[in-house]
C-alpha positions as a Python dict, from the first residue, in 0.01 Angstrom:
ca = {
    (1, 'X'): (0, 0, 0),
    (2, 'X'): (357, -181, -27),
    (3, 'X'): (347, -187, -407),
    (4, 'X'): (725, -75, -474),
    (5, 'X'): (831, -179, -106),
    (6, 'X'): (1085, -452, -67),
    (7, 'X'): (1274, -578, 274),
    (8, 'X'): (1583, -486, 62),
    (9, 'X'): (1539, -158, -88),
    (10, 'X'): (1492, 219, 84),
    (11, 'X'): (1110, 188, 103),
    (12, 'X'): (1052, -91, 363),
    (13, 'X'): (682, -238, 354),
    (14, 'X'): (432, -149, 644),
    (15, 'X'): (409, -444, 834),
    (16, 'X'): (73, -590, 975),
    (17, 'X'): (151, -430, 1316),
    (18, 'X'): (200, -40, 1173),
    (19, 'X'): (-112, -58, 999),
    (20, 'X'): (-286, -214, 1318),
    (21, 'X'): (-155, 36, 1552),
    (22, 'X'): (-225, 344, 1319),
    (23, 'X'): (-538, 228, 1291),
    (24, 'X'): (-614, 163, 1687),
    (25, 'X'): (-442, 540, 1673),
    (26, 'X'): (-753, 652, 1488),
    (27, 'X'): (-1002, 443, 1628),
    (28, 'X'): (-875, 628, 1964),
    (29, 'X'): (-859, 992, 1799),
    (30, 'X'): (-1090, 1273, 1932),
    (31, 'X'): (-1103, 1412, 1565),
    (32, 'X'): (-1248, 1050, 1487),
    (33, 'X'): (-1536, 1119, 1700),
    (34, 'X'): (-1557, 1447, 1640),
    (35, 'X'): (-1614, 1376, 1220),
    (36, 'X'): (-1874, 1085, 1280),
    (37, 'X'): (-2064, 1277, 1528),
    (38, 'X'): (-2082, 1595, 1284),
    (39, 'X'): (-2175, 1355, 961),
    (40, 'X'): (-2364, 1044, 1135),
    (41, 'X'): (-2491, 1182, 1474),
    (42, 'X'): (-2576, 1523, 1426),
    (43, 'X'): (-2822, 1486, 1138),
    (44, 'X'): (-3017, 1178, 1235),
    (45, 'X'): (-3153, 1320, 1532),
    (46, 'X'): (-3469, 1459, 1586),
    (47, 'X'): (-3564, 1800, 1518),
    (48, 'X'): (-3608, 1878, 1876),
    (49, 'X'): (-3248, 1836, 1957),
    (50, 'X'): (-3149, 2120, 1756),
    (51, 'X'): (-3200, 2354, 2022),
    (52, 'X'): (-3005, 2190, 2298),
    (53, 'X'): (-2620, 2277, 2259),
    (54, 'X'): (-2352, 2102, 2042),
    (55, 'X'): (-2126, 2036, 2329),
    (56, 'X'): (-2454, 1888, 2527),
    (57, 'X'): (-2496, 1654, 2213),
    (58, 'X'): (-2105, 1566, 2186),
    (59, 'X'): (-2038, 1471, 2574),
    (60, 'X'): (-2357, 1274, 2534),
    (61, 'X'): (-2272, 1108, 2188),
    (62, 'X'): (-1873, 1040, 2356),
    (63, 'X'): (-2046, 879, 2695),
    (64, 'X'): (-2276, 665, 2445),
    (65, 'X'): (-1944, 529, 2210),
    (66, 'X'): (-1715, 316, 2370),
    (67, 'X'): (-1380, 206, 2293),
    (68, 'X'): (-1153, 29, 2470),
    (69, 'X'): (-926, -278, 2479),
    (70, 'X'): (-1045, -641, 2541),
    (71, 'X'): (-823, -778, 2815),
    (72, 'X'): (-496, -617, 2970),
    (73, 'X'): (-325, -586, 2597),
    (74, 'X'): (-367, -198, 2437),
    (75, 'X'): (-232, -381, 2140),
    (76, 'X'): (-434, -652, 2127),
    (77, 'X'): (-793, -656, 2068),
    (78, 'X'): (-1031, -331, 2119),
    (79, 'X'): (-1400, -315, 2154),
    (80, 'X'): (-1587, -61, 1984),
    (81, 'X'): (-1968, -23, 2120),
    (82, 'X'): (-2237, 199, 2108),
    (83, 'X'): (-2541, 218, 2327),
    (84, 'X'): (-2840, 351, 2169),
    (85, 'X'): (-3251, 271, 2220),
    (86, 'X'): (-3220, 68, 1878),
    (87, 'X'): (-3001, -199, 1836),
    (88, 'X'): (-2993, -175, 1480),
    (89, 'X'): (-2871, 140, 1514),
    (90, 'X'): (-2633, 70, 1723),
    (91, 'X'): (-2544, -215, 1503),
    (92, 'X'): (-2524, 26, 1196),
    (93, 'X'): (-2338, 292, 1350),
    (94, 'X'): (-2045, 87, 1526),
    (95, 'X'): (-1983, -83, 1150),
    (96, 'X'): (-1992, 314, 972),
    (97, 'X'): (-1763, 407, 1247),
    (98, 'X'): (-1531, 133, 1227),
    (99, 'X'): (-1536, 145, 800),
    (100, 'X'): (-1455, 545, 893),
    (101, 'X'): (-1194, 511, 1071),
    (102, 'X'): (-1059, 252, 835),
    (103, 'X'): (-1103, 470, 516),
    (104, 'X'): (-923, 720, 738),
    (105, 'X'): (-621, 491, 825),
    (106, 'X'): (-585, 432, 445),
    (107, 'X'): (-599, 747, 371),
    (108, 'X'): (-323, 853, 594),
    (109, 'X'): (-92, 552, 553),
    (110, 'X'): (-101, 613, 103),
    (111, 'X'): (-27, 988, 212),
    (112, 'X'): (292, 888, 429),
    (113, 'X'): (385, 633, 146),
    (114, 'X'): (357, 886, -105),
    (115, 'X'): (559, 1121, 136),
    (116, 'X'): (832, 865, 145),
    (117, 'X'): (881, 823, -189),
    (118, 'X'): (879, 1158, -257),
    (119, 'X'): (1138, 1226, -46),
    (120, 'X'): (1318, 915, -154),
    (121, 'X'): (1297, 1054, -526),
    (122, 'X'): (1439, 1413, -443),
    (123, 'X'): (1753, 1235, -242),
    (124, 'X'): (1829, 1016, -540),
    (125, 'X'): (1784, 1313, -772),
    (126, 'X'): (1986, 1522, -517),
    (127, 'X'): (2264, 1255, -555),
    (128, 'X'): (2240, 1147, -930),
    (129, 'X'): (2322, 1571, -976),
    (130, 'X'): (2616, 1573, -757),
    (131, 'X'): (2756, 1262, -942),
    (132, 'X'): (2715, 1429, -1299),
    (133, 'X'): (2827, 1781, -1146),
    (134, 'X'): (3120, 1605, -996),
    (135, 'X'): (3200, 1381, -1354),
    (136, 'X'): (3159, 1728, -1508),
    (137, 'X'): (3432, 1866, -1285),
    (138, 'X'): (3658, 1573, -1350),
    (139, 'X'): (3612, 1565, -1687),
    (140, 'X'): (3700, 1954, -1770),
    (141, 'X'): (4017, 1906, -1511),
    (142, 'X'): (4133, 1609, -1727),
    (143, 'X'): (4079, 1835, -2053),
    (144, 'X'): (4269, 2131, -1884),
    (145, 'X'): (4570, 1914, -1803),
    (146, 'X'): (4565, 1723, -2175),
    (147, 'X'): (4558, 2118, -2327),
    (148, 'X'): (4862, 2246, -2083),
    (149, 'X'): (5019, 1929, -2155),
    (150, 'X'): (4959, 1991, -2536),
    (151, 'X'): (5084, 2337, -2489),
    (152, 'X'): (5429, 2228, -2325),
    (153, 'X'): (5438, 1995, -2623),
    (154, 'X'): (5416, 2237, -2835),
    (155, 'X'): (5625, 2506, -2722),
    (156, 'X'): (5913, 2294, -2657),
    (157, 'X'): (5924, 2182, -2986),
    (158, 'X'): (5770, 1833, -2985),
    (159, 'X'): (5603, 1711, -3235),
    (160, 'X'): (5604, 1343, -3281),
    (161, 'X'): (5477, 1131, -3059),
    (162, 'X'): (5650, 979, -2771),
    (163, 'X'): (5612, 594, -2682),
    (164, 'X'): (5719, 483, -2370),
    (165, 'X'): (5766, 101, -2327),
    (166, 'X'): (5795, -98, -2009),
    (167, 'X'): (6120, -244, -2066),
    (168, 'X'): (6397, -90, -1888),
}
């Protein structure tokens, strides 16, 4: 994740606290919840919960998964729980929630690095293209005035070279 990063250079490394708190983000998120019930929840239940509604099944599912800090701290500590008739289950379900949401916080924190250096590249490409236009520019002014100065030389008749020393 901070491969390239450096304390010195345009892409600063995530610290241990950005990837903590994006990840407490996502542990929070309705979307979160919404993705494990639709993959996890949904299909293990029995067939005769199909009829009752999805919303039904979601308040239920969100009354049953808890999250919330330990202590007074919301950066601190969270507890993720899940109350279900089997423990396993429970058990199972808290750990392929918590992996979730950590697969998701990877996901998202490669996609802003990538974003970053990106955007990173196109500045530095932005400004190595000014510098060459601008050389250009400089360059074809300093061959315009050595031609017009060639072309005074010329027309006034000089053609040997004239040395100019320092001494007065």
């Amino acid at each position: 994740l901070n491969y390239g990063r450096a304390d010195k250079s345009d892409l600063k490394p995530f610290s241990v606290e950005q990837v903590y708190k994006a990840f407490l983000q996502n542990l929070q998120s309705e979307s979160q919840r919404r993705v494990f019930f639709e993959s996890t929840y949904l299909p293990a239940l029995p067939s005769t919960s199909v009829k009752t509604p999805h919303g039904a099944l979601y308040n239920s599912f969100s009354k049953d998964l808890t999250i919330a800090p330990v202590g007074k701290e919301e950066d601190g500590r969270w507890s993720v729980s899940l109350q279900s008739n089997s423990p396993e289950r429970a058990m199972e379900w808290v750990d392929l929630y918590v992996r979730q949401v950590g697969e998701s916080t990877m996901r998202e924190l490669v996609k802003k690095a990538k974003k970053e250096a990106t955007v990173l590249c196109r500045n530095i490409q932005l400004e190595i293209d000014t510098l060459r236009e601008s050389s250009r520019r400089v360059r074809q002014d300093n061959i315009s005035r050595i031609r017009e100065a060639l072309a005074i030389a010329k027309s006034s008749g000089l053609q040997d070279t004239v040395v100019f020393s320092g001494n007065g």
